[in-house]
C-alpha positions as CSV (number, residue, x, y, z in Angstrom):
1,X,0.0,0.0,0.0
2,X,1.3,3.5,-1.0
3,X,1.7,6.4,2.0
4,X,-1.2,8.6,1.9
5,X,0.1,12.5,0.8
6,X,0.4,15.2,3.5
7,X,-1.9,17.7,2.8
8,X,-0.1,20.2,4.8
9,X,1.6,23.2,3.3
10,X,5.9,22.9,2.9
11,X,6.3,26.2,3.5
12,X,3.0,27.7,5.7
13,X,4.6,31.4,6.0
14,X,4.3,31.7,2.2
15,X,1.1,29.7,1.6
16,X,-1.2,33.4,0.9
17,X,1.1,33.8,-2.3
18,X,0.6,29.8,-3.2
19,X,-1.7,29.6,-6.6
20,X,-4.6,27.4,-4.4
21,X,-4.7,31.0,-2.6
22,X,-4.8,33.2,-5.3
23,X,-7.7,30.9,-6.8
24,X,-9.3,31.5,-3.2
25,X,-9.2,35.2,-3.7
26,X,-10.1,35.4,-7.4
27,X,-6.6,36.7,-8.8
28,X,-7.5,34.9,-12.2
29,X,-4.8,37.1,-14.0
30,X,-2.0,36.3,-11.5
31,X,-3.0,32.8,-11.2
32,X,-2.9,32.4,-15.1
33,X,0.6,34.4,-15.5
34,X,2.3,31.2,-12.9
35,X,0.6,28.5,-14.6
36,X,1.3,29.2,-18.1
37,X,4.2,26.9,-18.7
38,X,4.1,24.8,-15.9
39,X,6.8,22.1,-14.4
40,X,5.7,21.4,-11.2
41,X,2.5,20.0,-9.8
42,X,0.8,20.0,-6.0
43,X,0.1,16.6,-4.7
44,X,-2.4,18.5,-2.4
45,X,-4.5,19.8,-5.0
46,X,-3.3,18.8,-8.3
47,X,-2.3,22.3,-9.9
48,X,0.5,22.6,-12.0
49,X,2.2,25.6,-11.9
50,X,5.8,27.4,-13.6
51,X,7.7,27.1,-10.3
52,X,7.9,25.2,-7.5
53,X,7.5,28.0,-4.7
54,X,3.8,28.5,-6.0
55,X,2.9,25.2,-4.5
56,X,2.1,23.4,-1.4
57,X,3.4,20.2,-1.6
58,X,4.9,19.5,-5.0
59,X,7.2,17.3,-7.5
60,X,8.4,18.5,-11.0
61,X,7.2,16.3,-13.7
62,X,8.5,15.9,-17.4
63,X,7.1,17.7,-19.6
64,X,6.1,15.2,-22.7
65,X,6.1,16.7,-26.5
């Protein structure tokens, strides 16, 4: 059996300028401008975003052609 995902927050003193934040506070704009060529995905939530320090709790994945 797999280990279930922690769905807390890596780093909780940034987590208002994470992207499932901005979604929260309906900064479409902003949350579009960070997920427009994404790299990295949140295993909390499942959104992929540019960089890594927009997320909760996430892994890079390969990008595929």
């Amino acid at each position: 059996m797999s280990e279930p995902v922690d769905k807390e927050c890596a780093d909780p003193t940034s987590h208002h300028l994470h992207i499932c934040q901005l979604k929260k506070k309906g900064l479409h704009e902003e949350v579009a401008a960070r997920t427009n060529d994404p790299g990295y995905i949140c295993h909390n939530c499942n959104i992929m975003a540019n960089n890594a320090e927009d997320l909760c709790n996430c892994s890079p994945f390969i990008k595929r052609a």
